[in-house]
SEZAZA-790283 format. One line per field, with one value per residue: residue in one letter; x, y, z of N, C-alpha, C in turn. Coordinates in Angstrom, 3 decimals, decimal comma. Atoms other than C-alpha are relative to their C-alpha. Layout:
REM SEZAZA-790283
code: (a | ...)
n_c1: (X | ...)
n_c2: (Y | ...)
n_c3: (Z | ...)
ca_c1: (X | ...)
ca_c2: (Y | ...)
ca_c3: (Z | ...)
c_c1: (X | ...)
c_c2: (Y | ...)
c_c3: (Z | ...)
//
This chain:
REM SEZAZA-790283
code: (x | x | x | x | x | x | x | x | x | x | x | x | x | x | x | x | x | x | x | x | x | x | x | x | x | x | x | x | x | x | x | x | x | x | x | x | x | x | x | x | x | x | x | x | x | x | x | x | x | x | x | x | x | x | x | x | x | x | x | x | x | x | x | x | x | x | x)
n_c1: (-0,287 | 1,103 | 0,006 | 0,182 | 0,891 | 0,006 | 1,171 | -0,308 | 0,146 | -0,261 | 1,269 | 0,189 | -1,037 | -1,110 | -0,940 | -1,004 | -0,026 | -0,545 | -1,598 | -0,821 | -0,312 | -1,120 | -1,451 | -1,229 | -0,084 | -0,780 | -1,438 | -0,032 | 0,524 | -0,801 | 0,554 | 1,758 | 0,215 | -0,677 | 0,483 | 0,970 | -0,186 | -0,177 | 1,507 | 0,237 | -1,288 | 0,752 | 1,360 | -0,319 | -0,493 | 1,296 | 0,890 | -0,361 | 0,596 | -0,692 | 0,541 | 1,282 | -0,529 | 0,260 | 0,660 | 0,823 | -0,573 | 0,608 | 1,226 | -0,372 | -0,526 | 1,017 | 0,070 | -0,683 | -0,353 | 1,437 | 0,540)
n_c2: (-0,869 | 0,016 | -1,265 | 0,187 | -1,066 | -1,403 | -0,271 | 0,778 | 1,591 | 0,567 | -0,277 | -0,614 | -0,449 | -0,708 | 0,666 | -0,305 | -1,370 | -0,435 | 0,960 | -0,569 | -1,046 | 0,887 | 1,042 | -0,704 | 0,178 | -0,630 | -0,688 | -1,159 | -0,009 | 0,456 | 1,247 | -0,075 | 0,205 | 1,511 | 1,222 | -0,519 | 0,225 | 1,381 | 0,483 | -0,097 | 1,179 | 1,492 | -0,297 | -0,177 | 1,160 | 0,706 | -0,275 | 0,348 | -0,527 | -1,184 | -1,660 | -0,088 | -0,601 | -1,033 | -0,879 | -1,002 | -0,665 | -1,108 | -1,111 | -0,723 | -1,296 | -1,043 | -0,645 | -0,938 | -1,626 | -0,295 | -0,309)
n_c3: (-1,134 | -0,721 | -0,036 | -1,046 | -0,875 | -1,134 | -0,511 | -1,627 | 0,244 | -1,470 | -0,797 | -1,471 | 0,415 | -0,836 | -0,955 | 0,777 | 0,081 | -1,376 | 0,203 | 0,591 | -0,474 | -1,428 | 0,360 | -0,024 | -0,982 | -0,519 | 0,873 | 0,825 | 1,067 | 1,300 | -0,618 | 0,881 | 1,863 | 0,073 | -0,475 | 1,062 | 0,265 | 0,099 | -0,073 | 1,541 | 0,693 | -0,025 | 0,909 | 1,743 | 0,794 | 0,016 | 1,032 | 0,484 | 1,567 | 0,370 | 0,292 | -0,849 | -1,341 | 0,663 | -1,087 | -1,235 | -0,025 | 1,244 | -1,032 | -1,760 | 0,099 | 0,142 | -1,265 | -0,508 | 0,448 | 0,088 | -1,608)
ca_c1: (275,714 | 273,487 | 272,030 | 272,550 | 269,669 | 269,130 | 265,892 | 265,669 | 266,595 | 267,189 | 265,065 | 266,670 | 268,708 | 269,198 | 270,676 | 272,876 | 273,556 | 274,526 | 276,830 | 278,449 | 279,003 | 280,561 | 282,957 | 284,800 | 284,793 | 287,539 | 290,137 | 291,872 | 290,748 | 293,170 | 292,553 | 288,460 | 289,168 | 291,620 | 289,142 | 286,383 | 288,133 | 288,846 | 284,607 | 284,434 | 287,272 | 285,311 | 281,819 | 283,305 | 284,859 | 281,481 | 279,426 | 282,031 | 280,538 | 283,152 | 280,894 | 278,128 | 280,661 | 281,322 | 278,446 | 277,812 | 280,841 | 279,670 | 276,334 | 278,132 | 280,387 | 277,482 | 275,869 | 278,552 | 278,971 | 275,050 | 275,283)
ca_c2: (-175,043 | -174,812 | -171,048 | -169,250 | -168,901 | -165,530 | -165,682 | -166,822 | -170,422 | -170,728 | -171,875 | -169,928 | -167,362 | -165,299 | -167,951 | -168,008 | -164,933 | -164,896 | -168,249 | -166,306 | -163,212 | -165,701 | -167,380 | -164,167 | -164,567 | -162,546 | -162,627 | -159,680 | -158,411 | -159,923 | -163,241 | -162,678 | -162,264 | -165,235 | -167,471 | -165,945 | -166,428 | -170,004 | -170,424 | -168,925 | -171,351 | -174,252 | -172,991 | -172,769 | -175,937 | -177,266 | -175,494 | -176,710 | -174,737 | -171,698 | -169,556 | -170,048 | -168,607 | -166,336 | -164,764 | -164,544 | -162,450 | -159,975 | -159,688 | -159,211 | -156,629 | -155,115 | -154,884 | -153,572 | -150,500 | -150,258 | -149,268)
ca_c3: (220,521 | 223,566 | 224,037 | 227,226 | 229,768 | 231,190 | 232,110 | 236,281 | 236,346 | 240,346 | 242,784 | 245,496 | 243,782 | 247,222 | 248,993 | 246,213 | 246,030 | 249,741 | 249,290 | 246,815 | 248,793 | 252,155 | 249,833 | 249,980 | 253,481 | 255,430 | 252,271 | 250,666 | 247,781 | 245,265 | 247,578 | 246,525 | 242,915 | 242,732 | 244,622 | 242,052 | 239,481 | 240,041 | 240,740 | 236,734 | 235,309 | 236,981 | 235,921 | 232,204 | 232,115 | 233,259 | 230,677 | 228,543 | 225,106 | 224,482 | 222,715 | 225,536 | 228,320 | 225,755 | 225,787 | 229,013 | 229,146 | 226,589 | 228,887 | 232,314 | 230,549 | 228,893 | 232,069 | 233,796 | 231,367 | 231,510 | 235,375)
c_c1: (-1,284 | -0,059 | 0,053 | -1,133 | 0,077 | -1,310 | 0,502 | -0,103 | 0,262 | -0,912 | 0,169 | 1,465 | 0,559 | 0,895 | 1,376 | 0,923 | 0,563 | 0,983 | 0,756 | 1,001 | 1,184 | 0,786 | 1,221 | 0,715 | 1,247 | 1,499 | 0,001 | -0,829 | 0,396 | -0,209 | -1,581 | 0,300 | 0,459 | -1,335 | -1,116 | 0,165 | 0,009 | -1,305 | -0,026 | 0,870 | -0,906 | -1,583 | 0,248 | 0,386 | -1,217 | -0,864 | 0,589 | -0,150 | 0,739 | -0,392 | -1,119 | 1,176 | 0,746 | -0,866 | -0,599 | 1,202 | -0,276 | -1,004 | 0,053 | 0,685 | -0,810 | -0,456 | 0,450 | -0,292 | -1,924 | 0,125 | 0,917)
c_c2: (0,259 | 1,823 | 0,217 | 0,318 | 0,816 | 0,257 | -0,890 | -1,490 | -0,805 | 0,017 | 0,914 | 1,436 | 0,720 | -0,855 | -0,188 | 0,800 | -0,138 | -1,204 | 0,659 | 1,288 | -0,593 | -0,707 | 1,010 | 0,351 | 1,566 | 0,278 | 1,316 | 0,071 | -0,564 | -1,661 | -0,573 | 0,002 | -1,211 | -1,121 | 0,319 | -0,108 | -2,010 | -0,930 | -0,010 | -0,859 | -1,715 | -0,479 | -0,213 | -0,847 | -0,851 | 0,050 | -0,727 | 0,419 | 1,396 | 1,203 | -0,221 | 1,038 | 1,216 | 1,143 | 0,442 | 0,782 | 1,393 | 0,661 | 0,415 | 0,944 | 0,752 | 0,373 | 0,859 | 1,679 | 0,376 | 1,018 | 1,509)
c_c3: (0,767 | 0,161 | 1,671 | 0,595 | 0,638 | 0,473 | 1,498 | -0,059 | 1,336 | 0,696 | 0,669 | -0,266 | 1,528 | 0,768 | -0,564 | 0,412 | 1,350 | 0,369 | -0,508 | 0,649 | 1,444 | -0,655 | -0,225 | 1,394 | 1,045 | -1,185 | -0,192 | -1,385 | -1,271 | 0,754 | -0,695 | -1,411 | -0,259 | 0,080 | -0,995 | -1,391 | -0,256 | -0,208 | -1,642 | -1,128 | 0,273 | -0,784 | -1,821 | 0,102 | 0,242 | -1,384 | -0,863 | -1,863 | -0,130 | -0,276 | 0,796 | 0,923 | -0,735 | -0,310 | 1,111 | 0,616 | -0,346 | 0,872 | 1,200 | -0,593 | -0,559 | 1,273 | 0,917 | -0,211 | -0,047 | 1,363 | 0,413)
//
């Protein structure tokens, strides 16, 4: 099993970061989750390692309840 990186691994995370934010474009909000959803279904079948997208579940819902 590969571990996940959480240390910064993007060159350009804001641009990211600001693709991410225009792919919710003018949808609703159940439109945005859907299409957000579908990004995290593709991302995970990429990673393809179960307990990797596993925890990075664990550390976005830690996070969450951190905030």
């Amino acid at each position: 099993m590969s571990g996940l990186i959480t240390t910064p691994n993007l060159a350009n995370p804001d641009a990211l970061y600001a693709e991410l934010v225009a792919m919710a474009g003018d949808l609703s909000a159940e439109e945005a989750l859907n299409r957000a959803a579908r990004l995290i279904l593709l991302l995970a079948n990429h990673i393809g390692d179960p307990a990797v997208v596993s925890h990075a579940i664990q550390l976005a819902v830690a996070a969450d309840q951190a905030d």
